[in-house]
MIDOSE-1310 file (N, C-alpha, C; in nm, 2 decimals, decimal comma, always signed):
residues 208
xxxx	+18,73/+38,47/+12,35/+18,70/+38,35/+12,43/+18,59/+38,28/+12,36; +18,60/+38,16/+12,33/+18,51/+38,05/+12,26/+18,40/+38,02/+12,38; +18,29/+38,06/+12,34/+18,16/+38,03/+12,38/+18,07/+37,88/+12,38; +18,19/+37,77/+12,44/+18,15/+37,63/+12,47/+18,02/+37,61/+12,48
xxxx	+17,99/+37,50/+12,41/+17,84/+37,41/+12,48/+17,90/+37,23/+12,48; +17,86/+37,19/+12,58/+17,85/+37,07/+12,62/+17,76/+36,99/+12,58; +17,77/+36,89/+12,46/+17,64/+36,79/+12,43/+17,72/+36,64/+12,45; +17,59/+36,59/+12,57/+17,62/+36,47/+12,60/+17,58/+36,43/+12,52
xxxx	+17,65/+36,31/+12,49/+17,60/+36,23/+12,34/+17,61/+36,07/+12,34; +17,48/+36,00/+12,29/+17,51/+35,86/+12,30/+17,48/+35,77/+12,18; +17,44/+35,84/+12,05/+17,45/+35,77/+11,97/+17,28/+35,79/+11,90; +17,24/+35,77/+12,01/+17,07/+35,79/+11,98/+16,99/+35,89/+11,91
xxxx	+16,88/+35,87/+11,87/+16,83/+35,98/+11,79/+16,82/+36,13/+11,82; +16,78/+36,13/+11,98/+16,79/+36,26/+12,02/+16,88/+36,33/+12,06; +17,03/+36,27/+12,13/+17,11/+36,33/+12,15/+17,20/+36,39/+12,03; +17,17/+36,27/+11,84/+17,22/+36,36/+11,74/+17,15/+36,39/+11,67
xxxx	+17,05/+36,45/+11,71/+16,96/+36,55/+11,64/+17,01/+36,67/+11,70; +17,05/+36,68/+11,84/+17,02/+36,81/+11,95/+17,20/+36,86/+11,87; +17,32/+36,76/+11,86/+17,41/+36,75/+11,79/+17,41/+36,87/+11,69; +17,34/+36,80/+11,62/+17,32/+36,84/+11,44/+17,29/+37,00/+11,47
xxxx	+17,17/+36,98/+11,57/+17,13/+37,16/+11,58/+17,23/+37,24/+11,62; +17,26/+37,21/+11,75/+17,32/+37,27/+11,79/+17,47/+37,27/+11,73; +17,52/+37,20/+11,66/+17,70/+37,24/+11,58/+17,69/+37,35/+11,47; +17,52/+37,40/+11,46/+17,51/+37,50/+11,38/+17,48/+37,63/+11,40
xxxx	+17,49/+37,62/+11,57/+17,45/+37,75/+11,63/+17,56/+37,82/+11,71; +17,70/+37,73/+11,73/+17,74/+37,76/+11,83/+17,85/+37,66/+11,84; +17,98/+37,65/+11,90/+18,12/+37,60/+11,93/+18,05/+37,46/+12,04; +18,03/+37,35/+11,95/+17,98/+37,22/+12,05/+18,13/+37,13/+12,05
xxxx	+18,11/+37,07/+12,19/+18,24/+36,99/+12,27/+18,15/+36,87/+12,28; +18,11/+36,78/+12,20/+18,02/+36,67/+12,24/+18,09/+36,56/+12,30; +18,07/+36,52/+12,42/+18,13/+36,43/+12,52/+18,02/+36,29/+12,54; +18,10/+36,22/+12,55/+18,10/+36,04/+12,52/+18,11/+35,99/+12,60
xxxx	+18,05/+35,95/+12,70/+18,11/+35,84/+12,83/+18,07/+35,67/+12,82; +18,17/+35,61/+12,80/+18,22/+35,49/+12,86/+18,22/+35,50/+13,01; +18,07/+35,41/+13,06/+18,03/+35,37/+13,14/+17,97/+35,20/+13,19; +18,04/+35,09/+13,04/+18,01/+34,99/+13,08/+17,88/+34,93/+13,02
xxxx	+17,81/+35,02/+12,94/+17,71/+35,03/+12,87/+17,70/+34,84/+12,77; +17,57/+34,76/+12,79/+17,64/+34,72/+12,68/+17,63/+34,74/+12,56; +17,63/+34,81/+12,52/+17,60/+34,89/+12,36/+17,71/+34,98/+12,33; +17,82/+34,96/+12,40/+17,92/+35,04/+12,40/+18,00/+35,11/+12,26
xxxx	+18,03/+34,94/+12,18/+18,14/+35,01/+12,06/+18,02/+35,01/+11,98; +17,87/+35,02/+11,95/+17,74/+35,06/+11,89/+17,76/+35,23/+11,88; +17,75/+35,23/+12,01/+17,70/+35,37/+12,03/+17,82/+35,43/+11,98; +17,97/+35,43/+12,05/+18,08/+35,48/+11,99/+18,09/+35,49/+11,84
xxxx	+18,10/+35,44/+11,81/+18,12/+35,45/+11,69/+17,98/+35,52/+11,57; +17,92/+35,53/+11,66/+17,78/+35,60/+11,60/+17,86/+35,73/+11,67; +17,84/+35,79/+11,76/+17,94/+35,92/+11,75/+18,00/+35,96/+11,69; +18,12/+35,87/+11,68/+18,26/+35,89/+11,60/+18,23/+35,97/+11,46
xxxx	+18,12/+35,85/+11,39/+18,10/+35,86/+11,23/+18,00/+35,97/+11,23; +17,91/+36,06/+11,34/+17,85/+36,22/+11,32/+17,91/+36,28/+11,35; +18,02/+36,27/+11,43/+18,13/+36,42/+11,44/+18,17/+36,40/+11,32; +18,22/+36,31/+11,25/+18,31/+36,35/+11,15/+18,23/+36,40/+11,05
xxxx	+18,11/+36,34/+11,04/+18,00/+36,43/+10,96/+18,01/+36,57/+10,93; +18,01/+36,62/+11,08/+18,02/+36,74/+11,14/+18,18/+36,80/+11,16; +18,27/+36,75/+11,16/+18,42/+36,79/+11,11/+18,41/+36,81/+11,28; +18,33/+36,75/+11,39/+18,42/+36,76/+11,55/+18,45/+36,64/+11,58
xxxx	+18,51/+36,68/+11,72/+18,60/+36,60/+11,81/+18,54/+36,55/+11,91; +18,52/+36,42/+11,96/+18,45/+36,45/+12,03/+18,56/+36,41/+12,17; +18,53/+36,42/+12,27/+18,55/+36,40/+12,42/+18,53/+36,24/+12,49; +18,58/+36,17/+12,46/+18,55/+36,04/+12,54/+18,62/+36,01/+12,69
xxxx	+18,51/+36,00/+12,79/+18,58/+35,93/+12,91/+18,53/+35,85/+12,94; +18,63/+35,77/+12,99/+18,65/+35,62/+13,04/+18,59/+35,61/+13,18; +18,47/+35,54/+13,18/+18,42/+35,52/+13,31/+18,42/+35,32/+13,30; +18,48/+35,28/+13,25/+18,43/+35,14/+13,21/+18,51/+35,06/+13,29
xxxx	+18,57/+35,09/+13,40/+18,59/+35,05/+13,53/+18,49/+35,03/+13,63; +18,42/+35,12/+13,61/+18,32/+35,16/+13,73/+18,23/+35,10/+13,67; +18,18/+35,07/+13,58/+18,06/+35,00/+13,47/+18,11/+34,85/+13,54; +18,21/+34,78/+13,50/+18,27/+34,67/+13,55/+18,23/+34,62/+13,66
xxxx	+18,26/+34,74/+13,80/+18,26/+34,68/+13,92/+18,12/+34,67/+13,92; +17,98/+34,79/+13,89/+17,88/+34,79/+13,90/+17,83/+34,66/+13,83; +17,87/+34,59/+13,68/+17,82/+34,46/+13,68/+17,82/+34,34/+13,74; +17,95/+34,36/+13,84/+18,03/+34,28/+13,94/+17,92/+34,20/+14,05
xxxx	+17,84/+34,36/+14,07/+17,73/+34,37/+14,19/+17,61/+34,25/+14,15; +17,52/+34,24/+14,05/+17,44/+34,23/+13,98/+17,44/+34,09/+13,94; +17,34/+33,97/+13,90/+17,31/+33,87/+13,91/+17,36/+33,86/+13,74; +17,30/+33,91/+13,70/+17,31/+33,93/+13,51/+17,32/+34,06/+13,48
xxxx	+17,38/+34,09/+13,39/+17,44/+34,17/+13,32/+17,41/+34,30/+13,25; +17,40/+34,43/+13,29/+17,27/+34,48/+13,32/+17,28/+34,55/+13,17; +17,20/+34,61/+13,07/+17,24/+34,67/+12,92/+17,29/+34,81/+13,02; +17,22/+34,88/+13,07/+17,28/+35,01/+13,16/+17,32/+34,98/+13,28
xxxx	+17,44/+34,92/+13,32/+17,47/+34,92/+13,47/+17,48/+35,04/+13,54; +17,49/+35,14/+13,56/+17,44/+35,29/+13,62/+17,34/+35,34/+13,67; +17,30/+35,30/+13,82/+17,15/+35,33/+13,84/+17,19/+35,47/+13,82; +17,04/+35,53/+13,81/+17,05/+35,69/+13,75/+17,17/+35,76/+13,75
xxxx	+17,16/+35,74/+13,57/+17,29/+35,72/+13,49/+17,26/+35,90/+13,44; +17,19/+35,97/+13,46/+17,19/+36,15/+13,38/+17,27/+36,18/+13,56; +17,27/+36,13/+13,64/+17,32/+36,22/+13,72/+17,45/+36,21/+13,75; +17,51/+36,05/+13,65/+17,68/+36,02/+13,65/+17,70/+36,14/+13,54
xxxx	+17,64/+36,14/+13,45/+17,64/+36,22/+13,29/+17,69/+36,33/+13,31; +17,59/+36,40/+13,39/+17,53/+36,51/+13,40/+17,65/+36,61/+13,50; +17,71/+36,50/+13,61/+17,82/+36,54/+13,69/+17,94/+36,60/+13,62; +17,97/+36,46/+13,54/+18,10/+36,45/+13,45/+18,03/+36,59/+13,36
xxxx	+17,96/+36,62/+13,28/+17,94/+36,69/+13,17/+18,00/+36,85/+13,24; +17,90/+36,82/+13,40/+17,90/+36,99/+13,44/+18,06/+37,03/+13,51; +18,13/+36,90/+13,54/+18,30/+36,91/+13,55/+18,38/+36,95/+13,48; +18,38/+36,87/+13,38/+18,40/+36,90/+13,19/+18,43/+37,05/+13,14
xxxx	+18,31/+37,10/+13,15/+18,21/+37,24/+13,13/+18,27/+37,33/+13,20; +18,29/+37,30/+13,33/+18,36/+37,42/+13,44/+18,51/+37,43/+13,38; +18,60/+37,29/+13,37/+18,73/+37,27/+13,33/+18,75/+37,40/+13,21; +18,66/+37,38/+13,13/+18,68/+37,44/+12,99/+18,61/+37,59/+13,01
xxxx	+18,55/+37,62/+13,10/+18,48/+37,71/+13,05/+18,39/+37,76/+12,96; +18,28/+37,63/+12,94/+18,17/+37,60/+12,90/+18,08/+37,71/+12,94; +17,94/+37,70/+12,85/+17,86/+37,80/+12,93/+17,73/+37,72/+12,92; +17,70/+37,64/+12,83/+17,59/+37,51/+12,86/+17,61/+37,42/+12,84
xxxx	+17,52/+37,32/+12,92/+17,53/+37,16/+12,93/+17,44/+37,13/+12,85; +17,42/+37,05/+12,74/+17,28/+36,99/+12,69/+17,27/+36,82/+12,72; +17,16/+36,82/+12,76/+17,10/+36,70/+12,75/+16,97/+36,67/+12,68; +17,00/+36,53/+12,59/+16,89/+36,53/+12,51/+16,79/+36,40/+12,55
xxxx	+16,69/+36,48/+12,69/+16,57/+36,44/+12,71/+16,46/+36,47/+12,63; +16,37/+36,34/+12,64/+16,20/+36,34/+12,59/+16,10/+36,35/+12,67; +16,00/+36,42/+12,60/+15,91/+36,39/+12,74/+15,86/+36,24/+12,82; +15,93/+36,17/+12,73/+15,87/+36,01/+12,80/+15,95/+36,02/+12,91
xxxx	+16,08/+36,00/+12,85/+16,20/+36,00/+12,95/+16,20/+36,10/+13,09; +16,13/+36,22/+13,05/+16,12/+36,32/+13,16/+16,01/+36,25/+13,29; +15,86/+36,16/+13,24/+15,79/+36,04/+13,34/+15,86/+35,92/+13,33; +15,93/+35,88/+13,28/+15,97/+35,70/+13,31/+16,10/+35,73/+13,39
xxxx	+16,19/+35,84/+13,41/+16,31/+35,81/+13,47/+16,34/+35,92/+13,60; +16,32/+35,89/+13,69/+16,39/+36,00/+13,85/+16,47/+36,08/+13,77; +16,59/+36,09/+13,72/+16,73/+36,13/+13,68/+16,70/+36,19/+13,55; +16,55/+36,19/+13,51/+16,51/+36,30/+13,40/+16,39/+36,36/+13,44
xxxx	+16,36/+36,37/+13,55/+16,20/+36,45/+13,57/+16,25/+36,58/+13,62; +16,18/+36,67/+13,64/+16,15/+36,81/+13,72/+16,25/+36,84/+13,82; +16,15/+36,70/+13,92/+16,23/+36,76/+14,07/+16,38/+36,75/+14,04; +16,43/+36,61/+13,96/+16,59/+36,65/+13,98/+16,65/+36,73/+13,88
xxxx	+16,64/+36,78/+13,77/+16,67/+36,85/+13,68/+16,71/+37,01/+13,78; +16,61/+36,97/+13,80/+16,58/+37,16/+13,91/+16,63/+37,20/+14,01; +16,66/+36,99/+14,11/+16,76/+37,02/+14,19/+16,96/+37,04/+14,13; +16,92/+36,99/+14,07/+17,07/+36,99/+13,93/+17,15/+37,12/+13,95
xxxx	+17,02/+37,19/+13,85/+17,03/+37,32/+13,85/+17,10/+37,41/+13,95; +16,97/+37,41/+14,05/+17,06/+37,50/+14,21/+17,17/+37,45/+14,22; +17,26/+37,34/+14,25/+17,39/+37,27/+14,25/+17,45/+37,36/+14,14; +17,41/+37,39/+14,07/+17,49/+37,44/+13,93/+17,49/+37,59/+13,94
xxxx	+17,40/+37,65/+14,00/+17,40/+37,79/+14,03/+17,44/+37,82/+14,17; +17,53/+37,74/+14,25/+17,60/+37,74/+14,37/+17,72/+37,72/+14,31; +17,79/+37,66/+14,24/+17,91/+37,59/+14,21/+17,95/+37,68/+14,09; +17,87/+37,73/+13,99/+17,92/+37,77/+13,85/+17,82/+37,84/+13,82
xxxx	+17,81/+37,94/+13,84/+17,66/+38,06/+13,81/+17,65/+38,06/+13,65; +17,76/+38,11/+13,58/+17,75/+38,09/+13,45/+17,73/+38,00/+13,36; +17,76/+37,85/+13,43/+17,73/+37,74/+13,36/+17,57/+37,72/+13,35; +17,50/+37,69/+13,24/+17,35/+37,61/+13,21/+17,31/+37,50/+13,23
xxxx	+17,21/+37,47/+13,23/+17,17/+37,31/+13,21/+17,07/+37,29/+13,13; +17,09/+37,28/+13,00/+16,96/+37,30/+12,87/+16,93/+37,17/+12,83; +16,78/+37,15/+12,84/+16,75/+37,04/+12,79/+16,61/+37,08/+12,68; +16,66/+37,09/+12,60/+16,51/+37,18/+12,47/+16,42/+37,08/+12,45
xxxx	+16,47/+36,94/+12,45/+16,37/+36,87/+12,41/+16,25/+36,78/+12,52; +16,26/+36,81/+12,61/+16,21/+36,78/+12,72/+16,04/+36,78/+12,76; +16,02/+36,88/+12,66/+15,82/+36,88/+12,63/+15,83/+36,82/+12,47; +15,90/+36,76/+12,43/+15,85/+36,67/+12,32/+15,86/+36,55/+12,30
xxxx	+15,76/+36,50/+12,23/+15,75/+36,36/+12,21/+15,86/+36,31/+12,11; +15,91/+36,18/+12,12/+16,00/+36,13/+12,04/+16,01/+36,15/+11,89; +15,85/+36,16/+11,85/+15,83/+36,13/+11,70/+15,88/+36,32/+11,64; +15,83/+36,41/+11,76/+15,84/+36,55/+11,71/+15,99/+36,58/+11,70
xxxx	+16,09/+36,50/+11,80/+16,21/+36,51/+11,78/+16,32/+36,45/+11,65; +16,24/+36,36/+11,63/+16,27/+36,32/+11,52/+16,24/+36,36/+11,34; +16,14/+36,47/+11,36/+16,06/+36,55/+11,24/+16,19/+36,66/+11,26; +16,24/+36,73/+11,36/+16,34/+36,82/+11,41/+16,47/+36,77/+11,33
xxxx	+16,49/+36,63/+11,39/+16,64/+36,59/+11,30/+16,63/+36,58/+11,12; +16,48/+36,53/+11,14/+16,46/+36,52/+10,93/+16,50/+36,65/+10,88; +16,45/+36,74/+10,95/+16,48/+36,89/+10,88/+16,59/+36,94/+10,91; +16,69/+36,87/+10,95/+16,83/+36,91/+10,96/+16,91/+36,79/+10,87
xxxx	+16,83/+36,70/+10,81/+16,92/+36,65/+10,71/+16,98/+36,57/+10,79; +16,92/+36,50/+10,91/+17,06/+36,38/+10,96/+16,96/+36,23/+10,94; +17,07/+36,12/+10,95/+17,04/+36,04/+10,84/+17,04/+35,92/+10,97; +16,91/+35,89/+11,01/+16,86/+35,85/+11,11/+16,91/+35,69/+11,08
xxxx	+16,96/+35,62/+10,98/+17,03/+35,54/+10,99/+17,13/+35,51/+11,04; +17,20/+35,59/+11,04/+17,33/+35,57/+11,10/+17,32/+35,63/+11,22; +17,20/+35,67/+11,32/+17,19/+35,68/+11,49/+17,18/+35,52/+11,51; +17,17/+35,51/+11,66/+17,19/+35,39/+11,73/+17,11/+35,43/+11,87
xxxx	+17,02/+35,29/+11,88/+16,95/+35,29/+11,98/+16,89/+35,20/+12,04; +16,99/+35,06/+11,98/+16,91/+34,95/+12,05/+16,99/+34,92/+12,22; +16,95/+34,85/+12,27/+17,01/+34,81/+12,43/+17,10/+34,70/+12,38; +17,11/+34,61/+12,28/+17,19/+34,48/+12,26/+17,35/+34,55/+12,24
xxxx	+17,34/+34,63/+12,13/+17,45/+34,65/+12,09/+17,51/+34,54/+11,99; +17,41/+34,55/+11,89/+17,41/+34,45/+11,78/+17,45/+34,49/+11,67; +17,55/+34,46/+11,58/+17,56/+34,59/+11,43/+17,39/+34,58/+11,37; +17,30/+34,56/+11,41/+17,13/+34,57/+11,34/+17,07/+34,60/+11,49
xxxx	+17,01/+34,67/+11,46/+16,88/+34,69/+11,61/+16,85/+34,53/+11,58; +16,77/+34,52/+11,73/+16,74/+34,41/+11,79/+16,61/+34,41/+11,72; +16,56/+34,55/+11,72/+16,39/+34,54/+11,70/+16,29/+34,51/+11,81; +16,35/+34,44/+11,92/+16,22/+34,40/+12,01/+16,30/+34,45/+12,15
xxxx	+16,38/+34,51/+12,21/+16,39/+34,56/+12,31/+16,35/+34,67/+12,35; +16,33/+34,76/+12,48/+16,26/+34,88/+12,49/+16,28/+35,00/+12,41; +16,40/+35,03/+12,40/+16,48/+35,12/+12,31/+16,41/+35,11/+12,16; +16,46/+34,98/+12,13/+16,38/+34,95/+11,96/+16,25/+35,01/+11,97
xxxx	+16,13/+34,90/+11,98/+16,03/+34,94/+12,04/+15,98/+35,09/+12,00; +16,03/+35,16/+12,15/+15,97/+35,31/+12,14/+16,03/+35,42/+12,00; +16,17/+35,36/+11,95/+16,21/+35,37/+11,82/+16,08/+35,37/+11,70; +16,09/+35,24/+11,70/+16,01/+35,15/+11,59/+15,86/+35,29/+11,57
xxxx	+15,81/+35,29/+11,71/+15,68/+35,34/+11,74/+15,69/+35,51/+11,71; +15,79/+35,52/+11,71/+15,77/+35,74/+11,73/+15,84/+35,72/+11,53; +15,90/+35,64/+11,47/+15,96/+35,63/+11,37/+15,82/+35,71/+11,26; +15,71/+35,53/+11,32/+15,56/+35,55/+11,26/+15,47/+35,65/+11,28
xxxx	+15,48/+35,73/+11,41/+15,44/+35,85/+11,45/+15,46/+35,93/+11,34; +15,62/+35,99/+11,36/+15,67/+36,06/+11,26/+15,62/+36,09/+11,09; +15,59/+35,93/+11,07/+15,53/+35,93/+10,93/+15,67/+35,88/+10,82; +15,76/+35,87/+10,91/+15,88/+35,84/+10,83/+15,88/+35,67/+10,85
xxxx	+15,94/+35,62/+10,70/+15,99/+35,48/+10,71/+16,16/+35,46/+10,73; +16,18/+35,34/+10,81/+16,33/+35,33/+10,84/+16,35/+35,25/+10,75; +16,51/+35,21/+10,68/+16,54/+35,12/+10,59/+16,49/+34,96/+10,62; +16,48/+34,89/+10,50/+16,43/+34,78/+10,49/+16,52/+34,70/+10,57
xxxx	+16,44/+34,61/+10,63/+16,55/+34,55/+10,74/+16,65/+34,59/+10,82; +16,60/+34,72/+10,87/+16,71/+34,74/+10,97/+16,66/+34,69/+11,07; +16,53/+34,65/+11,12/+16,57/+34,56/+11,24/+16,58/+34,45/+11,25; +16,64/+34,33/+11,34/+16,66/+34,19/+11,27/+16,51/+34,14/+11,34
xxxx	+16,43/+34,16/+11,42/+16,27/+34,06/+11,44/+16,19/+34,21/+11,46; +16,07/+34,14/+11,45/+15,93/+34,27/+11,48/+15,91/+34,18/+11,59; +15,88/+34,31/+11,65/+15,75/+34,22/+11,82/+15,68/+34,18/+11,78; +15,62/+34,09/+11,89/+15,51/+33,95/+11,88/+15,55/+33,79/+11,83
């Protein structure tokens, strides 16, 4: 019996870094959701081209109905229409997981993301959990990167050889990062942490 792991995946540095590690420890089912996002065929396709890296498959489901109606709601057009979008993820992942007989879920939080977002802090992570040890005792909910800072997770992916150009992390969903949205930004900034340079002009403006 194949010893499943579950990596939600969005294209971004830390969910294919967590990727990269984890397809070398263990049978990863990395799942994709279309949820309306607008960075959609960005991100997709930034998937697509590290599984194949990695010789997997990945899992895509179609939530981009529900994305729809939720922009429907909304005055302008939201980059994430999903209010707390880890707990749509997180559902689908741990459904997924049970279907297959999975034995962990990963999610690739930061510690920023663990203070800036409900749907990545403590209390709900933990309330997650109990739901998850009522429903599926054997199933996990692993999130490793969750006491580190962006730039440490990114020293993690250098030493696994992934080639942080071809992640995706702007909100536009532009073929070039934006450079000046939140995403860019805290990119831009943990990049310089890190002590690594990103290629020349990959973003199209600098803040200010």
């Amino acid at each position: 019996m194949t010893d499943w792991s579950i990596i939600l995946v969005s294209g971004g540095v830390e969910s294919m870094t967590l990727l990269h590690r984890e397809a070398r420890r263990a049978s990863v089912v990395p799942l994709f959701v279309d949820y309306g996002q607008r960075a959609l065929e960005a991100e997709r396709r930034t998937v697509r081209n590290q599984c194949r890296i990695l010789d997997l498959e990945p899992v895509e489901l179609d939530l981009s109905r529900v994305g729809r109606r939720f922009h429907g709601t909304a005055l302008m057009r939201a980059h994430v229409p999903l209010p707390h979008r880890n707990m749509v993820l997180l559902s689908l992942g741990f459904s997924y997981g049970a279907r297959i007989g999975a034995r962990r879920i990963y999610l690739a939080l930061n510690r920023a993301d663990a203070h800036a977002y409900a749907s990545a802090g403590t209390p709900f992570l933990d309330a997650f959990r109990h739901m998850i040890d009522i429903l599926e005792p054997d199933l996990a909910l692993c999130t490793p990167f969750i006491e580190l800072h962006k730039a440490q997770v990114i020293q993690i992916g250098q030493s696994l050889g992934l080639d942080f150009a071809r992640t995706y992390s702007c909100l536009l969903g532009h073929a070039r990062h934006c450079g000046v949205c939140p995403q860019c930004c805290k990119r831009r900034d943990a990049f310089q942490a890190a002590g690594l340079a990103e290629p020349e002009r990959f973003y199209r403006r600098t803040p200010g």
